[in-house]
C-alpha positions as a printed NumPy array, in Angstrom:
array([[ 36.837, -10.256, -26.337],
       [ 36.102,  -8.509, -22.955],
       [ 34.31 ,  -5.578, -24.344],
       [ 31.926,  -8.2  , -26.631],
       [ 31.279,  -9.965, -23.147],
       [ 30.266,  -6.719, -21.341],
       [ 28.291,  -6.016, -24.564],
       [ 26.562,  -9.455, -24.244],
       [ 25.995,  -8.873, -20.296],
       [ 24.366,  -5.479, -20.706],
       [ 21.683,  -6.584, -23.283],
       [ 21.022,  -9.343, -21.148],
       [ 20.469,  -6.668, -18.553],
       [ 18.535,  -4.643, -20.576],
       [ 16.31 ,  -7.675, -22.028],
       [ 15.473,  -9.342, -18.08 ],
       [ 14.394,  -5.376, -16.97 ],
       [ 12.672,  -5.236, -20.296],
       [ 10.627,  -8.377, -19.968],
       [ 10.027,  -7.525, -15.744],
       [  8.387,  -4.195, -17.277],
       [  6.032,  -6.093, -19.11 ],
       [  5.235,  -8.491, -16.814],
       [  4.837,  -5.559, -14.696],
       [  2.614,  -3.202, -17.118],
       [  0.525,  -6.265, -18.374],
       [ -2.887,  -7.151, -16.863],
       [ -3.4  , -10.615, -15.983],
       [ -6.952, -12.101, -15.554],
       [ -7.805, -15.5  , -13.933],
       [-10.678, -17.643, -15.012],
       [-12.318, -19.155, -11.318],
       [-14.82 , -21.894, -10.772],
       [-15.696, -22.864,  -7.358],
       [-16.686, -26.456,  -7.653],
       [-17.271, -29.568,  -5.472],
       [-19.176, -29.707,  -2.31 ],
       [-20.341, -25.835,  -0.889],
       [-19.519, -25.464,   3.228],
       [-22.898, -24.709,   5.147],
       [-20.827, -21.428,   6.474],
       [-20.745, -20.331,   2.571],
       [-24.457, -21.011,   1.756],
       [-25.347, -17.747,   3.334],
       [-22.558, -15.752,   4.127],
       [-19.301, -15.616,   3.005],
       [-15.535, -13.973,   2.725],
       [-15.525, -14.658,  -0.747],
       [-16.371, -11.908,  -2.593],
       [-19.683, -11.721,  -3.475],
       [-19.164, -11.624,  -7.742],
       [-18.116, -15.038,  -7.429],
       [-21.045, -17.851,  -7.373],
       [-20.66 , -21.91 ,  -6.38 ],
       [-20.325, -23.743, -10.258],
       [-20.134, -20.227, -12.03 ],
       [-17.092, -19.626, -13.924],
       [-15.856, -15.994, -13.473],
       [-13.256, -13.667, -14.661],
       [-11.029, -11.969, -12.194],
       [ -8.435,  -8.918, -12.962],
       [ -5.133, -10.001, -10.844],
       [ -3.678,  -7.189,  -8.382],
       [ -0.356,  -5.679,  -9.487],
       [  0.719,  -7.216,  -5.763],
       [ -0.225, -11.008,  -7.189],
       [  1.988, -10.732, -10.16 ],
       [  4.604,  -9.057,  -8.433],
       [  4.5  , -11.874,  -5.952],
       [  3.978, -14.583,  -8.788],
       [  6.919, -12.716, -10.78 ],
       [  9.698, -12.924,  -7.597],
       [  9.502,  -8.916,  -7.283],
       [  8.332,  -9.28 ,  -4.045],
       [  8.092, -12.484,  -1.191],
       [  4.4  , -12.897,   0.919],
       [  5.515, -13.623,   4.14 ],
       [  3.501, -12.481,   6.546],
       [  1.227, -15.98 ,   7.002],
       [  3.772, -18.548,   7.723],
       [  1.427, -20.884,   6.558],
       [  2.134, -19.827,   2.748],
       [  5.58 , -20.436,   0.485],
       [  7.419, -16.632,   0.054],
       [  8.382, -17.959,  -3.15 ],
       [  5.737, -19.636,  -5.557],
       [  6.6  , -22.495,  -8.089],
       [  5.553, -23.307, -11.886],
       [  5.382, -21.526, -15.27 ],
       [  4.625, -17.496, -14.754],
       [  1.111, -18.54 , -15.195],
       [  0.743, -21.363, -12.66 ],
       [  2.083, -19.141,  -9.975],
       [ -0.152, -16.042, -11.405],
       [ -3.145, -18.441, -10.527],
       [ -1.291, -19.327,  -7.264],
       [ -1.173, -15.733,  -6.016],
       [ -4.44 , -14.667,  -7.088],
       [ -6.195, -18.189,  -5.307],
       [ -4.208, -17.145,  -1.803],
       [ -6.977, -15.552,  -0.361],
       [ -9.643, -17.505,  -1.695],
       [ -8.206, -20.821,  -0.445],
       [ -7.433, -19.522,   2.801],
       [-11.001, -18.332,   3.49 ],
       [-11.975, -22.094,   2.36 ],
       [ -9.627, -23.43 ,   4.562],
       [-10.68 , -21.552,   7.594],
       [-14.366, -24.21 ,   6.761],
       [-12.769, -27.336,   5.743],
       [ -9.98 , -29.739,   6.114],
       [ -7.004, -28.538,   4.1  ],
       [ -7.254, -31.972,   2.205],
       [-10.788, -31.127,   0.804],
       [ -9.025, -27.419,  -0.822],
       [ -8.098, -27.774,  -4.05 ],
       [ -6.186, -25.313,  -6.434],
       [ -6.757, -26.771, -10.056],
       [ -5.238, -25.075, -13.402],
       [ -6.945, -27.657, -15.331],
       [-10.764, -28.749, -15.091],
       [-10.628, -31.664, -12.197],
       [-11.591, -35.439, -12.491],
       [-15.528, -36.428, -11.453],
       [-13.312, -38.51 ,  -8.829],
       [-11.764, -35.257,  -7.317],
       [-15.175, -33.073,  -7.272],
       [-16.742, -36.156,  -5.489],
       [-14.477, -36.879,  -2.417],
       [-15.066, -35.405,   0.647]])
């Protein structure tokens, strides 16, 4: 009947803004490995913040702004460079956000062919290629 669909409709309602909340409230962490073939630029200085070292896993807390942007709360549009809209599981475009700045810095040194984002450990063959 109509009143069972508006029933239906309004827990659906109620269950989306539910799970947003979470994804909202939740704190997302990243695991980060630089790897592969350091630019001269980074030996020394860098952009990248300093708690991250070359071949050193590290643990990074995500902003709020990442997972809003990784969660379609919000569109990054102000490099035209960049997609406003990020693709893949929630967690894939968690890492996606997050990586932004870091692979823009790294871009800024290299080609954009040598700047990787990996979810998964890469091959021996990608790490060596220039």
């Amino acid at each position: 009947s109509e009143e069972d669909e508006v029933s239906t409709n309004s827990q659906r309602e109620r269950d989306l803004l539910e799970k947003q909340t979470l994804v909202r409230e939740k704190k997302y962490y990243v695991r980060v490995l630089l790897l592969g073939k350091k630019p001269n630029r980074f030996i020394e200085s860098t952009t990248i913040p300093t708690f991250l070292e070359w071949g050193s896993p590290s643990i990074c807390r995500v902003s709020k702004a990442a997972v809003l942007w990784a969660n379609g709360r919000i569109e990054k549009t102000s490099d035209s460079s960049k997609p406003s809209k990020l693709q893949g599981t929630l967690e894939e475009r968690i890492c996606a956000a997050f990586s932004q700045p870091l692979l823009l810095a790294l871009s800024k040194e290299l080609s954009i062919d040598s700047v990787l984002l990996c979810t998964q450990p890469p091959s021996k063959a990608m790490l060596d290629r220039e």
